[in-house]
N, C-alpha and C positions, 0 to 999 in steps of 0.2 A: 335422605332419610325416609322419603316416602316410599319410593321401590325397595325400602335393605329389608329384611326378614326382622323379626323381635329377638331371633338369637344373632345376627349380623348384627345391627344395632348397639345388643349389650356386650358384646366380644369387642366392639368399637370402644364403647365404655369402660371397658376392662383393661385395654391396652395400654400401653405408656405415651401414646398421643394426648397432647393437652386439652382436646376438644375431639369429640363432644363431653364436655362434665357436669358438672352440678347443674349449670345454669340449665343444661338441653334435657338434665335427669326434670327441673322442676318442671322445665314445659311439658314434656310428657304425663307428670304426674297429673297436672289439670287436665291436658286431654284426654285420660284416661277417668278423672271425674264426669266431663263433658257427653262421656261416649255412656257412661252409666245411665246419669237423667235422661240422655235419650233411649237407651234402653227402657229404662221405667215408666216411659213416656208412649214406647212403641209398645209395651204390653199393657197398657190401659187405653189407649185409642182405641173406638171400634167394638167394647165392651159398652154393650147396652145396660150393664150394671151400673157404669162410669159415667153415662150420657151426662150428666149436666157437668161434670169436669169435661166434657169432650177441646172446647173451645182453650180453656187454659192450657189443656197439652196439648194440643195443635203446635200452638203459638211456641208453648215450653220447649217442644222439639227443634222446630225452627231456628229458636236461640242457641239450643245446646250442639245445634247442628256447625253455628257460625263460632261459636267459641272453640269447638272440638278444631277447628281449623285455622284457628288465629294459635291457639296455642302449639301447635303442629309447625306454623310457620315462623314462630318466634324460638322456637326450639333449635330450629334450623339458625335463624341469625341470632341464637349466642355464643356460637361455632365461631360465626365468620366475624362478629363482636372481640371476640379473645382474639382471635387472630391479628385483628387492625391496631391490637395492643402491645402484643408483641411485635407486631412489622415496627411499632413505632421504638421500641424499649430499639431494636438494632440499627437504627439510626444512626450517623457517623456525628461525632462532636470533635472533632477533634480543633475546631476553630470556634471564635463567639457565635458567630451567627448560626455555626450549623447545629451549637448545644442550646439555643433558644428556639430554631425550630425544631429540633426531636422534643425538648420541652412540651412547647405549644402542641406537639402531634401527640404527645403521650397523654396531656391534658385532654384535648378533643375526646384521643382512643378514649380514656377513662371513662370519658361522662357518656359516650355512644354504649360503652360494655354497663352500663350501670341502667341504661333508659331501658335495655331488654327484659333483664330479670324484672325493672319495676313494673314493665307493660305484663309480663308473668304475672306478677301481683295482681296487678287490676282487672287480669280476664280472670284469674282462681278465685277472688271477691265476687265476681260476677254470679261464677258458676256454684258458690257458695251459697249465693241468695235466690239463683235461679233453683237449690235444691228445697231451699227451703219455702218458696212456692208451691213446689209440685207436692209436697207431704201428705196436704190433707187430702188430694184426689189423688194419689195413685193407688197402682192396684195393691192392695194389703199383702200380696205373694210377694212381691218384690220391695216390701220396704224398706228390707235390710239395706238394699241397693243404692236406695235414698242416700243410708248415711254411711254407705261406702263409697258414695259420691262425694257427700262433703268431706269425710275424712282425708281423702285425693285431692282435694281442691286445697283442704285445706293446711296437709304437707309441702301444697306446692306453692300454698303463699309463704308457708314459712321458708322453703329454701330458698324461694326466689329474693324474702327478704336478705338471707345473706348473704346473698349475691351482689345484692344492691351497695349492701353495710361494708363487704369488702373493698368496694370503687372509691366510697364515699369518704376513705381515712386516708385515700389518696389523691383528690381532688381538691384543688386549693382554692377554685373562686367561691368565695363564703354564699356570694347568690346562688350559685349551683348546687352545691351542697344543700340549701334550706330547701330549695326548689322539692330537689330530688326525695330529701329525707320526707317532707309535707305529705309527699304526693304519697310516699311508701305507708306513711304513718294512717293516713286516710283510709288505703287499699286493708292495712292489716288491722284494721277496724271488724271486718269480718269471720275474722277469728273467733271472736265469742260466737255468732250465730252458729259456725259449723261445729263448734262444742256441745252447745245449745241442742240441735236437730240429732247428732250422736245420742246425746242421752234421752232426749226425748222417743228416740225411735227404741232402744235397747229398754225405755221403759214400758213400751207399747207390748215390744216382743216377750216380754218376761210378765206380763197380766195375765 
């Protein structure tokens, strides 16, 4: 995914292969929030207008730096997530034993295809609240940017949620399930703020 081109990539996306899908659409859609705040991050550094925000966006780039790259790589293993799903779905059962281990491997596969989209979640939260940091010091040219950062981030909590919600109706240990949904429920908590920062920035623009 890192060497294919942006039209290799969506022509991948396009084909009738089962992966890359939704889940590698979500992680992109936060890295391409992540690459925003640093953008808006890299045109406000260095601006003697900005100096006493210098230090916050230092720092803000750095973060947006390490998300942009977490989601890049999570993108990558929701590919090879769906795959270990499918390896397990063809399975041979044709005896007891061998239909309680494709069981057990389809169970695992599930909840491994489910822990990616949620780690999706929880970096597109991040970089939700990392935008809403940077707001009040960046440079006023690129505010829009801001909250077409969160907007990105925050499409890609939402997909990632139902990436997660599709595992989760077929995972049967009841612990697993609360685990997962908790940790999802938590992540898309930051949904209101990236609504939040959208309207506040489109009311700044329109003053």
């Amino acid at each position: 995914m890192r060497k294919t081109t942006i039209e290799e990539w969506l022509t991948d996306l396009a084909s009738e292969a089962p992966a890359p899908g939704g889940g590698a659409a979500a992680g992109m859609n936060a890295a391409t929030g992540a690459a925003l705040v640093s953008m808006v991050c890299n045109l406000t550094i260095g601006k003697p207008k900005f100096a006493e925000h210098e230090a916050l966006m230092t720092e803000a780039l750095a973060e947006a730096e390490r998300l942009r790259g977490e989601a890049i790589r999570l993108a990558e293993e929701d590919a090879e997530a769906f795959s270990g799903v499918v390896a397990a779905y063809k399975l041979p059962k044709g005896t007891d034993e061998e239909k309680a281990a494709r069981t057990a491997a389809i169970q695992a596969g599930l909840v491994d295809a489910a822990e990616v989209p949620l780690a999706v979640a929880k970096v597109s939260a991040e970089i939700i609240r990392l935008s809403g940091r940077i707001l009040d010091g960046s440079n006023p040219n690129v505010l829009s940017d801001v909250a077409v950062a969160a907007s990105s981030a925050k499409s890609a909590l939402e997909s990632a949620a139902l990436n997660v919600d599709i595992n989760l109706v077929s995972i049967k240990d009841a612990e697993q399930r609360e685990r997962l949904a908790s940790a999802l429920n938590e992540a898309f908590q930051a949904k209101v703020q990236a609504e939040a920062i959208m309207q506040l920035v489109a009311k700044r623009i329109r003053a």
